[in-house]
C-alpha positions as YAML, in Angstrom:
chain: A
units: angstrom
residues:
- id: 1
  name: UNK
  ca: [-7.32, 0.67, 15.21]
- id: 2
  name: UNK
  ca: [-4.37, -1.40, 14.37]
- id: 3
  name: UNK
  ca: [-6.21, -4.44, 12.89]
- id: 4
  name: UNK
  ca: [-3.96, -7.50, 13.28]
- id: 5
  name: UNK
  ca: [-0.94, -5.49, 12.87]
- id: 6
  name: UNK
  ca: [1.13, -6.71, 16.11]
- id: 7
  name: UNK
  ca: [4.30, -4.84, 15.44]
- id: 8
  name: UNK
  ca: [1.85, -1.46, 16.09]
- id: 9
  name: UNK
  ca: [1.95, -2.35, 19.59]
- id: 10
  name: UNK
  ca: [5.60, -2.93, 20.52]
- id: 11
  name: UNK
  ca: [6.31, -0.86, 23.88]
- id: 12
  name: UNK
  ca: [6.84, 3.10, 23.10]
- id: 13
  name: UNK
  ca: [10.58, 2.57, 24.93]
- id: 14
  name: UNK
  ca: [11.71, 0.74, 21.97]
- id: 15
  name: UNK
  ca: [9.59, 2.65, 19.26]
- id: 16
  name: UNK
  ca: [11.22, 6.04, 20.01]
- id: 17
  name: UNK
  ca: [14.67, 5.58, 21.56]
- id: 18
  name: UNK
  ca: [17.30, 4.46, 18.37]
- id: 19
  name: UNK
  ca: [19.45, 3.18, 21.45]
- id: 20
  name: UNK
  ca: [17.62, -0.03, 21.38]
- id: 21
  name: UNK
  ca: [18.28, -0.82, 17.53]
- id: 22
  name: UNK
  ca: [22.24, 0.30, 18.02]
- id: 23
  name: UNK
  ca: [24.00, 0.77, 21.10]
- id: 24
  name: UNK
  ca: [26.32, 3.45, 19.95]
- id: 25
  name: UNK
  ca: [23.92, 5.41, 18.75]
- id: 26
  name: UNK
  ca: [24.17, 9.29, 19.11]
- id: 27
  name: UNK
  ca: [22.03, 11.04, 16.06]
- id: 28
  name: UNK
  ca: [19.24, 10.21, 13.45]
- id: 29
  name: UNK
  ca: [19.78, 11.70, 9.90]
- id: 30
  name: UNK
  ca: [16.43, 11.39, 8.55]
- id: 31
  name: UNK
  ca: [16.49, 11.99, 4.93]
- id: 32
  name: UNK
  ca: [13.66, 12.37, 2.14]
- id: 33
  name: UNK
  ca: [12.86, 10.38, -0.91]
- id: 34
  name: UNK
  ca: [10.51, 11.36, -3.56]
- id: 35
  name: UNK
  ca: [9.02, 8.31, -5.35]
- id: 36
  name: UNK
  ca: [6.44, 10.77, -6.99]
- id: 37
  name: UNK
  ca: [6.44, 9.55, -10.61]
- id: 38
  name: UNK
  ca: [3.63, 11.48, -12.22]
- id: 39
  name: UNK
  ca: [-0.77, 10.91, -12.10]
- id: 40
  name: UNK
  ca: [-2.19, 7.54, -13.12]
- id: 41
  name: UNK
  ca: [-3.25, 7.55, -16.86]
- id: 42
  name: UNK
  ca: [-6.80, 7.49, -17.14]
- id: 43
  name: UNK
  ca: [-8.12, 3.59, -16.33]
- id: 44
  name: UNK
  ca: [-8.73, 1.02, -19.59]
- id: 45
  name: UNK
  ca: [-9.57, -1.55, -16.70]
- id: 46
  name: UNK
  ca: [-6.72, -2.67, -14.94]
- id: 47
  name: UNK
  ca: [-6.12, -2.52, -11.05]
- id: 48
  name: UNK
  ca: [-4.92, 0.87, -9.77]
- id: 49
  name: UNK
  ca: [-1.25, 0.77, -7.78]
- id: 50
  name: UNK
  ca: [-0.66, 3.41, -4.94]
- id: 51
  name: UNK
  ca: [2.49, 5.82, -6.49]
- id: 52
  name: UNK
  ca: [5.06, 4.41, -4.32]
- id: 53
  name: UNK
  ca: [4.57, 0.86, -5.97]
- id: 54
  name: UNK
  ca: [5.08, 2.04, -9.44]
- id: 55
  name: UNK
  ca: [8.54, 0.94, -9.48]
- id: 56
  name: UNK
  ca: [11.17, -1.34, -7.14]
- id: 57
  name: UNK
  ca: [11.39, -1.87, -4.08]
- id: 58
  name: UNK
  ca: [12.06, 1.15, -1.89]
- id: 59
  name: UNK
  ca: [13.60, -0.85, 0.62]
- id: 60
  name: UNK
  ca: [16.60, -2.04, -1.13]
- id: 61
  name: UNK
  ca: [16.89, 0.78, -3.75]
- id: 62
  name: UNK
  ca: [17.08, 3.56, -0.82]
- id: 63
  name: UNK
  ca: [19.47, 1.56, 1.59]
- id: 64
  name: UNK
  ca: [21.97, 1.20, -1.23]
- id: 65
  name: UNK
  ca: [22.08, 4.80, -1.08]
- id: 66
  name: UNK
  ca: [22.35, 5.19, 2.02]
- id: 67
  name: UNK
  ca: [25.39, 3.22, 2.75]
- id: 68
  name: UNK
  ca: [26.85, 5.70, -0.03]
- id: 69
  name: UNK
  ca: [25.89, 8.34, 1.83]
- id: 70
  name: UNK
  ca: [28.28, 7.40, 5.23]
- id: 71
  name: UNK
  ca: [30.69, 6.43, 2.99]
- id: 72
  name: UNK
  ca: [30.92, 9.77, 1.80]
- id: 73
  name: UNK
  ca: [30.46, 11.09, 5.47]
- id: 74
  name: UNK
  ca: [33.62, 9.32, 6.54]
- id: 75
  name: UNK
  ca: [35.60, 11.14, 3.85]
- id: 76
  name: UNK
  ca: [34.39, 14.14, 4.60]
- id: 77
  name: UNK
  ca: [34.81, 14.30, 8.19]
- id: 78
  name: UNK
  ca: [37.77, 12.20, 7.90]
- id: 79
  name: UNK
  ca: [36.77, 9.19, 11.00]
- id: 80
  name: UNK
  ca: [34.92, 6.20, 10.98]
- id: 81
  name: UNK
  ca: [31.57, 5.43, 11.28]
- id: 82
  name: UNK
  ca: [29.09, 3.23, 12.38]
- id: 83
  name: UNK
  ca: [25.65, 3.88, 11.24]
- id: 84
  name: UNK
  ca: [22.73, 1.28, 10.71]
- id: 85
  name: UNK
  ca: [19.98, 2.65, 7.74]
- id: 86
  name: UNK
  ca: [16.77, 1.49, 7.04]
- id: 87
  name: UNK
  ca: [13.80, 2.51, 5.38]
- id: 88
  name: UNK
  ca: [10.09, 1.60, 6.82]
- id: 89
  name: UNK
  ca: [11.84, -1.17, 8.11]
- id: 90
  name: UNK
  ca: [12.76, -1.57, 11.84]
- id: 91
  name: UNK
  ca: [11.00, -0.46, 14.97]
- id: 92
  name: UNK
  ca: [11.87, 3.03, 14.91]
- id: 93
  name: UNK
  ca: [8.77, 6.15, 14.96]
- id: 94
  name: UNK
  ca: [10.37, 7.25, 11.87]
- id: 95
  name: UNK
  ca: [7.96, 9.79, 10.53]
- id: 96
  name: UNK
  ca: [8.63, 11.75, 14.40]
- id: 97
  name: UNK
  ca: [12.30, 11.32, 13.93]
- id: 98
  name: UNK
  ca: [12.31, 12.96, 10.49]
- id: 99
  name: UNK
  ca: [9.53, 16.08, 11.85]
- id: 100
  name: UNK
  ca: [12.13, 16.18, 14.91]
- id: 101
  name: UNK
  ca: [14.73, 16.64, 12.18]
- id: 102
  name: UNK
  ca: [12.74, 19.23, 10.17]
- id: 103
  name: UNK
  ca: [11.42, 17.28, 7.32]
- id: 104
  name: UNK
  ca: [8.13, 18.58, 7.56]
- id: 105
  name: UNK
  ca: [4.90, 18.67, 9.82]
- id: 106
  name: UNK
  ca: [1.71, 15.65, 10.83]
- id: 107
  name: UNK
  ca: [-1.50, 16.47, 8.07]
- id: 108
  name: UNK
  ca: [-4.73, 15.51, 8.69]
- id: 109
  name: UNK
  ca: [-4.74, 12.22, 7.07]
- id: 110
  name: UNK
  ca: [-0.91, 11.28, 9.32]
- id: 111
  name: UNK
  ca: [1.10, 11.75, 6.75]
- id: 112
  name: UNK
  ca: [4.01, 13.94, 6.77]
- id: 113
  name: UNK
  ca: [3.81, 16.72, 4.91]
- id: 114
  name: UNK
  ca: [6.81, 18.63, 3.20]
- id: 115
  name: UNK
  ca: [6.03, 22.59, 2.11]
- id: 116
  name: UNK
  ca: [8.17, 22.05, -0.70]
- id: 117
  name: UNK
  ca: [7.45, 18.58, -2.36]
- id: 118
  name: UNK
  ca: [4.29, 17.76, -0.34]
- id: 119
  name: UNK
  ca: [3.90, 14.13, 0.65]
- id: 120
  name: UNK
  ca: [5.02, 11.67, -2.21]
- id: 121
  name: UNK
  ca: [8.12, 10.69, -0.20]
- id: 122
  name: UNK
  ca: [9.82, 8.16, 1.64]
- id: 123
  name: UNK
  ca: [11.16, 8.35, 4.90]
- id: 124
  name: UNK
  ca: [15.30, 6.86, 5.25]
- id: 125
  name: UNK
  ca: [17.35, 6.99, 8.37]
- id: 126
  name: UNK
  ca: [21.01, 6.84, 9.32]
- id: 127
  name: UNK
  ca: [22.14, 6.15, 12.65]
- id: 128
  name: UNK
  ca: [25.10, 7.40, 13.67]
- id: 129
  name: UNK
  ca: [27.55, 6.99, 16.58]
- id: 130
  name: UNK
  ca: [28.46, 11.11, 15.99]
- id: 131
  name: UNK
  ca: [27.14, 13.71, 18.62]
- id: 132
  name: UNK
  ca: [25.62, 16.19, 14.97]
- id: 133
  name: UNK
  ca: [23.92, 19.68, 16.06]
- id: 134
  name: UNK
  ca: [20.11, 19.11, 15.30]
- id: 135
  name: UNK
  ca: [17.95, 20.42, 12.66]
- id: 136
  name: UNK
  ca: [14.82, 22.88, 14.23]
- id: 137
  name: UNK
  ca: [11.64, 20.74, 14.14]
- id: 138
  name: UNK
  ca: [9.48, 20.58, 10.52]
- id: 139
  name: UNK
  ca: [6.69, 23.12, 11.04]
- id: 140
  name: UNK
  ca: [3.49, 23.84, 8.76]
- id: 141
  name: UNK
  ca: [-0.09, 23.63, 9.09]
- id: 142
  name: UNK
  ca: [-3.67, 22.09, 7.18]
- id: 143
  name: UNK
  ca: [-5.22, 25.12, 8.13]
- id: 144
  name: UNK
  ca: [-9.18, 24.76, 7.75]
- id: 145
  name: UNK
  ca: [-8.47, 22.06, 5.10]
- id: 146
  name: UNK
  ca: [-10.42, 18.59, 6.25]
- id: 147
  name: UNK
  ca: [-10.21, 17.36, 2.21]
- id: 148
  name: UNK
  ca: [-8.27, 14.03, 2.51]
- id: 149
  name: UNK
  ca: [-10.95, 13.61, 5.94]
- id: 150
  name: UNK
  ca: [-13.73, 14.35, 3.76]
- id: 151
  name: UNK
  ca: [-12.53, 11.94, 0.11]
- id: 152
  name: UNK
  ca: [-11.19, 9.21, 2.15]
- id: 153
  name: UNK
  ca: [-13.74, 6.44, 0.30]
- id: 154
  name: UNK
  ca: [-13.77, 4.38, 3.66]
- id: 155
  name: UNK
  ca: [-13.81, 7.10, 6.35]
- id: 156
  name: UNK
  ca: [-10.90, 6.00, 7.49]
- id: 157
  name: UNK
  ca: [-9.37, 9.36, 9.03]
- id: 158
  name: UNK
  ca: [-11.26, 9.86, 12.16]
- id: 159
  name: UNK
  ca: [-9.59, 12.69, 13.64]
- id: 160
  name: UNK
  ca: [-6.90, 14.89, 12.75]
- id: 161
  name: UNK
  ca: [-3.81, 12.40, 12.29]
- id: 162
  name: UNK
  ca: [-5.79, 9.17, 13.83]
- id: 163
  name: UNK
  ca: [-6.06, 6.62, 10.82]
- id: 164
  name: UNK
  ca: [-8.23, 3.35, 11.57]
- id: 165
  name: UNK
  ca: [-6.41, 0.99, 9.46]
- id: 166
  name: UNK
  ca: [-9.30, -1.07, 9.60]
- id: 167
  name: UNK
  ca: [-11.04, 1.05, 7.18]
- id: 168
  name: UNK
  ca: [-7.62, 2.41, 5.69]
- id: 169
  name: UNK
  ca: [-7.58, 0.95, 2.45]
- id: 170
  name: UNK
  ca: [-3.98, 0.85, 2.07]
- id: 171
  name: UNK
  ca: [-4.42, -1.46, 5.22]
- id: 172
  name: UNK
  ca: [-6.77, -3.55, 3.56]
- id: 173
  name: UNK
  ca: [-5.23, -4.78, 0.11]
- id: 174
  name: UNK
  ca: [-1.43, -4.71, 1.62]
- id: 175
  name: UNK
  ca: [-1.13, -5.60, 5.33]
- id: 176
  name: UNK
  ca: [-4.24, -7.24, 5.31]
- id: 177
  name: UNK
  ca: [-4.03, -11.76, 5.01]
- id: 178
  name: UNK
  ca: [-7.79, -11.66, 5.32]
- id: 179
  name: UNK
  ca: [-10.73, -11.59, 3.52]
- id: 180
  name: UNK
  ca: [-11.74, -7.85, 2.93]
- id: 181
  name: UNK
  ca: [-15.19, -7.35, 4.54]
- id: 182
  name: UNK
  ca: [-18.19, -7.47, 2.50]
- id: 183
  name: UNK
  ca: [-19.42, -3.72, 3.38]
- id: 184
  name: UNK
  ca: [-15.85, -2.15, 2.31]
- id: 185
  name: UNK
  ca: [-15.69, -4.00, -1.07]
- id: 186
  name: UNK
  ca: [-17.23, -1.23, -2.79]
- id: 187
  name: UNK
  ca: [-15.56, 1.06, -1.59]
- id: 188
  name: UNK
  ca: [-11.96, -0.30, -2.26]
- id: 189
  name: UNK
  ca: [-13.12, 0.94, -6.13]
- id: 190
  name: UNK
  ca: [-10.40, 0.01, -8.86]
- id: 191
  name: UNK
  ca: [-7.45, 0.14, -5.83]
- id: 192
  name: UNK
  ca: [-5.63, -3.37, -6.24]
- id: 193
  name: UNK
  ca: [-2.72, -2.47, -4.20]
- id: 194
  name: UNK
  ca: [-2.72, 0.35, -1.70]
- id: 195
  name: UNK
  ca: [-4.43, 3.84, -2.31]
- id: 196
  name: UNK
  ca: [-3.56, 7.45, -2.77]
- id: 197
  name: UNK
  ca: [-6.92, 9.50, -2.29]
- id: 198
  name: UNK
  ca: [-5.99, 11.30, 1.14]
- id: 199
  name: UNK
  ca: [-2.47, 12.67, -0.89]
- id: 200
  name: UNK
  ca: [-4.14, 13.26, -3.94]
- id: 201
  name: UNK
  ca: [-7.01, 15.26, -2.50]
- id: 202
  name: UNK
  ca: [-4.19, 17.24, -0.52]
- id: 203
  name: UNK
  ca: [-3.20, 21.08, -1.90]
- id: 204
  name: UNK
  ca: [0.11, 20.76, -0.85]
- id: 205
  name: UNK
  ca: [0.57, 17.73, -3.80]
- id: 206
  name: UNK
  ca: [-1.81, 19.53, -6.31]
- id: 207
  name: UNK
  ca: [0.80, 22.40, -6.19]
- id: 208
  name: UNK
  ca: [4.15, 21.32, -5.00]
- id: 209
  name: UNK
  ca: [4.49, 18.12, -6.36]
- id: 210
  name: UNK
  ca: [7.51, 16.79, -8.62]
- id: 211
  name: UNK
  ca: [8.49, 13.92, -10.31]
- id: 212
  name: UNK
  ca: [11.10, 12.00, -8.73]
- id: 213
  name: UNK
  ca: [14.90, 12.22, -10.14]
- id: 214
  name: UNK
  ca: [15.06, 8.50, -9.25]
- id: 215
  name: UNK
  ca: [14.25, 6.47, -12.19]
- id: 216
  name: UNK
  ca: [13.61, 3.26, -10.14]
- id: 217
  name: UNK
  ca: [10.72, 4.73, -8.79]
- id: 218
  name: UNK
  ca: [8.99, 5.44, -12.10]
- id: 219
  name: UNK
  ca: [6.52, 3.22, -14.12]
- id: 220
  name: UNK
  ca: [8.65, 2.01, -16.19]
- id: 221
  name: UNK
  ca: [11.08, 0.04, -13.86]
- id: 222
  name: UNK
  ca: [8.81, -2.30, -12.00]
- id: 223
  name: UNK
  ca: [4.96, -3.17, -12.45]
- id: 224
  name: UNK
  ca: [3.93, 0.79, -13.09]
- id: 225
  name: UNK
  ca: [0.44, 2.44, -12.45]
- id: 226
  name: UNK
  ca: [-2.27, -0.40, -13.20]
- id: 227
  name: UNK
  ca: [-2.38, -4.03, -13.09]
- id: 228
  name: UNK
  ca: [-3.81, -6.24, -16.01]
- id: 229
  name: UNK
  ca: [-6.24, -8.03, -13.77]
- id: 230
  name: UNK
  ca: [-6.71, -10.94, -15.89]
- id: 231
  name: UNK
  ca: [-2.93, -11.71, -16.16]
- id: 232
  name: UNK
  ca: [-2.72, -11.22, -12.35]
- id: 233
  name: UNK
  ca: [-5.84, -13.92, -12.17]
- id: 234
  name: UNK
  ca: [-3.73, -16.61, -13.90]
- id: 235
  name: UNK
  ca: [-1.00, -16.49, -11.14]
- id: 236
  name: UNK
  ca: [-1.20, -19.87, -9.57]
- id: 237
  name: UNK
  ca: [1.50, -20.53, -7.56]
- id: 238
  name: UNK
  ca: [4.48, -18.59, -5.39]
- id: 239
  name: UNK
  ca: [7.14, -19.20, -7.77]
- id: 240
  name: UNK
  ca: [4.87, -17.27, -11.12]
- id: 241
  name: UNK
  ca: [4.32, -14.56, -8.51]
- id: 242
  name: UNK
  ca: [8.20, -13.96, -7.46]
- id: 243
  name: UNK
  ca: [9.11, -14.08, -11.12]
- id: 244
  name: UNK
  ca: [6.21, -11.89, -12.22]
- id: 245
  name: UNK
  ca: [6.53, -9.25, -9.37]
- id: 246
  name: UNK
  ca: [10.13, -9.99, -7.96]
- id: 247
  name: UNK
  ca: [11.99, -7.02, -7.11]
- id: 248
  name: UNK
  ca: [8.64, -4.54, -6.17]
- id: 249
  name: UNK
  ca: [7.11, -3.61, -3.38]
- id: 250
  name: UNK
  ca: [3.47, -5.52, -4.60]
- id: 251
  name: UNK
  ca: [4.86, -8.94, -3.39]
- id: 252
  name: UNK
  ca: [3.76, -7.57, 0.17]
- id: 253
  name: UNK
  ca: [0.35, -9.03, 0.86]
- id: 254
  name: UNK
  ca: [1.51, -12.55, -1.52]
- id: 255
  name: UNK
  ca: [-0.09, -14.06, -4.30]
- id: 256
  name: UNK
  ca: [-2.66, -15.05, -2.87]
- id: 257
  name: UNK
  ca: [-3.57, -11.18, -1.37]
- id: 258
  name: UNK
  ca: [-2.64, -9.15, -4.57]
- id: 259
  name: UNK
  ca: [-5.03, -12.18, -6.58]
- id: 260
  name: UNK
  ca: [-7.93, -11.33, -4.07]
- id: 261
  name: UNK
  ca: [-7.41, -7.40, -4.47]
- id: 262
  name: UNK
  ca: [-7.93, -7.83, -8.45]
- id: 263
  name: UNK
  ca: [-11.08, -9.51, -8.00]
- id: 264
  name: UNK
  ca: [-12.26, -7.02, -5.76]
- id: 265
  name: UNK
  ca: [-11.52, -4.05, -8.40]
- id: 266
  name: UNK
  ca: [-12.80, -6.66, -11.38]
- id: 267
  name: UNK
  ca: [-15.85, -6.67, -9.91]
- id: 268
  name: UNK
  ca: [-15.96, -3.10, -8.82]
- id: 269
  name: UNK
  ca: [-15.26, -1.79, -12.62]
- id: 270
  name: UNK
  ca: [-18.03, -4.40, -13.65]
- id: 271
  name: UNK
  ca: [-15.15, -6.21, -15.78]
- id: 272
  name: UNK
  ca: [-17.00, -8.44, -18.23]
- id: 273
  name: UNK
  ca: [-13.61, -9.37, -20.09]
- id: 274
  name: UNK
  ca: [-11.83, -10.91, -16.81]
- id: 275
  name: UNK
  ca: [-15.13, -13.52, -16.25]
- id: 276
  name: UNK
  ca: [-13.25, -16.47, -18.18]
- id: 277
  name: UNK
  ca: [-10.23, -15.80, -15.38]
- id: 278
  name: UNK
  ca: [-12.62, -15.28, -12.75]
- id: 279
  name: UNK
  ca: [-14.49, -18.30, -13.15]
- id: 280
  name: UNK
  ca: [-11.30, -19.99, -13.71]
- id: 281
  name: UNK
  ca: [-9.80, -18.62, -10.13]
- id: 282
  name: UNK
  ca: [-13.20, -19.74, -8.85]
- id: 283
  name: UNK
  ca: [-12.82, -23.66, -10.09]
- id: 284
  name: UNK
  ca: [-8.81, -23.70, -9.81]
- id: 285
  name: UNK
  ca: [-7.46, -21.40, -7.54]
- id: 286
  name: UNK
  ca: [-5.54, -23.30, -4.89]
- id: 287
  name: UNK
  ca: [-6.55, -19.99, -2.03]
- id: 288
  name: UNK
  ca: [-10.15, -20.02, -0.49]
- id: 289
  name: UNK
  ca: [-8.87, -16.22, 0.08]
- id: 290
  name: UNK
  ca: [-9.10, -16.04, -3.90]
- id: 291
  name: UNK
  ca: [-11.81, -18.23, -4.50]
- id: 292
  name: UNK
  ca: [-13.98, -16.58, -2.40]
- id: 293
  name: UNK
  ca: [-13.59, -13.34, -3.28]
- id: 294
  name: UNK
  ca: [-13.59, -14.63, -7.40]
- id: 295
  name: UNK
  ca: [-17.11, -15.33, -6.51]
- id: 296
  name: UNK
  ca: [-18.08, -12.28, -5.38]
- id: 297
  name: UNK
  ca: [-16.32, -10.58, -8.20]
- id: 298
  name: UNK
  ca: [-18.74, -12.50, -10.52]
- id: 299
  name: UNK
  ca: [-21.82, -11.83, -8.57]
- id: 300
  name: UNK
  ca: [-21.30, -8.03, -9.04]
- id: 301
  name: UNK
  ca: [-20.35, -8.75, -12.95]
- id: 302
  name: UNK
  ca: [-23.26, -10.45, -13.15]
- id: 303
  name: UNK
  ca: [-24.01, -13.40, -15.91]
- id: 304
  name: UNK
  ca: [-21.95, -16.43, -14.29]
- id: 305
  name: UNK
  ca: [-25.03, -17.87, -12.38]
- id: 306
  name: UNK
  ca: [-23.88, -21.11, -14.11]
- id: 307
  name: UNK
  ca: [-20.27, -20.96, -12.93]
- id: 308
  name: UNK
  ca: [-21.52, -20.05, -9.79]
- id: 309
  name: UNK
  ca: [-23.65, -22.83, -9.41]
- id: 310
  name: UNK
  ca: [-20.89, -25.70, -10.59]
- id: 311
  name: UNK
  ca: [-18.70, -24.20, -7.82]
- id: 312
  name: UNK
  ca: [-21.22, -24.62, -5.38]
- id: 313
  name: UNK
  ca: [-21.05, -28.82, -5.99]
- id: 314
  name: UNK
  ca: [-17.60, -29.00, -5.31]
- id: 315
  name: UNK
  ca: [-16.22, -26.09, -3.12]
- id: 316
  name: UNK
  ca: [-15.44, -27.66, 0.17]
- id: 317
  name: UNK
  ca: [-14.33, -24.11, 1.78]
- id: 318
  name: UNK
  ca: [-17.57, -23.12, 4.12]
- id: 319
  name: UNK
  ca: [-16.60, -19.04, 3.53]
- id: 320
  name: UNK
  ca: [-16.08, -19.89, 0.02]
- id: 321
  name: UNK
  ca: [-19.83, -21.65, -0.16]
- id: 322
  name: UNK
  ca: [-21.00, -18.58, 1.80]
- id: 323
  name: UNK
  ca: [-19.96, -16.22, -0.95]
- id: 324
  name: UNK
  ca: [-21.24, -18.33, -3.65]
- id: 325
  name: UNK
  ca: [-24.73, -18.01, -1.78]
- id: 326
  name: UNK
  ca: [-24.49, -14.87, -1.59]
- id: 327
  name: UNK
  ca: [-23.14, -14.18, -4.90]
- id: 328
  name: UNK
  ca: [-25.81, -16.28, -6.33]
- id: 329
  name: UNK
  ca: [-28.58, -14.42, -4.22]
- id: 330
  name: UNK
  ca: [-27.55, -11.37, -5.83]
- id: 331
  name: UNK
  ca: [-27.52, -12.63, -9.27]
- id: 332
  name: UNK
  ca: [-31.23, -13.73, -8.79]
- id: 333
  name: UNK
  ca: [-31.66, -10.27, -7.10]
- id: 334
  name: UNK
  ca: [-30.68, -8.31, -9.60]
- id: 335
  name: UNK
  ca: [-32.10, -10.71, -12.59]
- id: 336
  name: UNK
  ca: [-35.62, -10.28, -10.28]
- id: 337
  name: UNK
  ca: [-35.27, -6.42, -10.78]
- id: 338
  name: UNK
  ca: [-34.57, -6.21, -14.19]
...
């Protein structure tokens, strides 16, 4: 259920023992983050963003901190220390370390869940070469509640804390460098980078959720809630994409992934006003991965038979032509119907 991501299947001897990422090593300090920056405004069109993308990058933003943090530990115990912190970032089963630590307890959808803030946080770690008295375990429950089972769009959540990433989403317009199947388009809806359903659905977040005191996490310091799909459609090379989302977590999956998740949600929300960008990422677009699913986007639009039909003469890309058949097909399909 891993798709095609390797690092999933590294060998459980290095996953769980912080030994093997720092010899000295003698305690975890897991830590929480919340990066919960309010609900998404209601949609005017653009490409939804998963919370935790709202505003920079996690990764450097939290291990800033944390460096402060043993800093302050060496003054206060008065001896040196040699740590190594991270955030989602090294081979570590970070999520066990921090319910081993007592951050909180596995839901139903895998997440860890916090009785006090829910589940709009990140996960940090120090290690530390100091023998520290641990925490009791995080302990809670879902009770009878199967609602982020149930909402999940995809079906992803198969069993109590067993995700298929497949399906997942999140999996599909982040990790993902493929094309996203055919039969899960429609169900990705307006999500053009990650997805928040299974925590939003969740009645720990409906009633202990907070808004972050970190302002870097909020809307307003990196790419925020929604994406303007068209602007994202004019992106055509690496070096408009760095200085467009430089600095955020949505560089993950690349131009040419984060281009092929807004024509997915273009054509999902029926977009009429992002056709001229469409058709443009269709004829120009230097990514099959783009072109192909710019097709597709039109098909579902509808009205760009035309477009649709130039491509065909000159698109050299046999998935591309595939999806410009097909998109085509259901142009005629749907014209036939009406």
């Amino acid at each position: 259920m891993a798709a095609d991501m390797g690092y999933m299947h590294r060998p459980v001897e290095l996953l769980s023992d912080p030994r093997k990422l720092q010899k000295s090593a003698r305690s975890v300090v897991s830590l929480g983050v919340s990066y919960y920056p309010g609900d998404h405004p209601e949609n005017e069109g653009g490409g939804r963003v998963a919370r935790y993308a709202w505003g920079l990058d996690y990764h450097e933003v939290i291990k800033g901190r944390l460096f402060r943090l043993r800093e302050e530990l060496e003054e206060e115990l008065d001896v040196r220390i040699k740590a190594r912190g991270f955030t989602d970032a090294v081979p570590l089963l970070e999520r066990s370390a921090a319910q081993h630590a007592g951050l909180g307890f596995f839901g139903r959808n895998s997440c860890l869940i916090n009785d006090e803030i829910g589940s709009y946080f990140f996960i940090a770690d120090l290690i530390l070469d100091l023998d520290l008295d641990p925490d009791l375990p995080g302990e809670g429950t879902c009770g009878r509640c199967t609602r982020c089972m149930d909402r999940c769009p995809t079906g992803a959540i198969k069993a109590p804390g067993v995700v298929d990433a497949r399906l997942c989403i999140s999996y599909l317009t982040i990790e993902n460098r493929e094309e996203i199947p055919r039969d899960l388009r429609q169900k990705v809806g307006d999500w053009a980078f990650g997805c928040d359903v299974c925590q939003e659905v969740c009645p720990y977040n409906k009633t202990k959720a907070s808004r972050s005191r970190w302002p870097e996490f909020s809307g307003e310091a990196g790419s925020g809630p929604y994406l303007e799909i068209e602007e994202v459609l004019k992106i055509r090379t690496d070096e408009e994409f760095e200085e467009r989302f430089g600095g955020t977590p949505l560089t993950r999956p690349g131009r040419a992934g984060l281009l092929r998740n807004c024509c997915v949600a273009a054509g999902n929300l029926k977009l009429a006003k992002a056709v001229p960008d469409l058709v443009r990422a269709l004829r120009e677009d230097p990514s099959a991965l783009v072109r192909g699913h710019a097709a597709w986007a039109l098909g579902e639009i509808g009205g760009a038979e035309e477009s649709l039909g130039e491509a065909a003469e000159t698109e050299r890309d046999t998935w591309c032509l595939k999806e410009i058949g097909l998109a085509l097909a259901d142009g005629t399909t749907d014209a036939t119907l009406g």
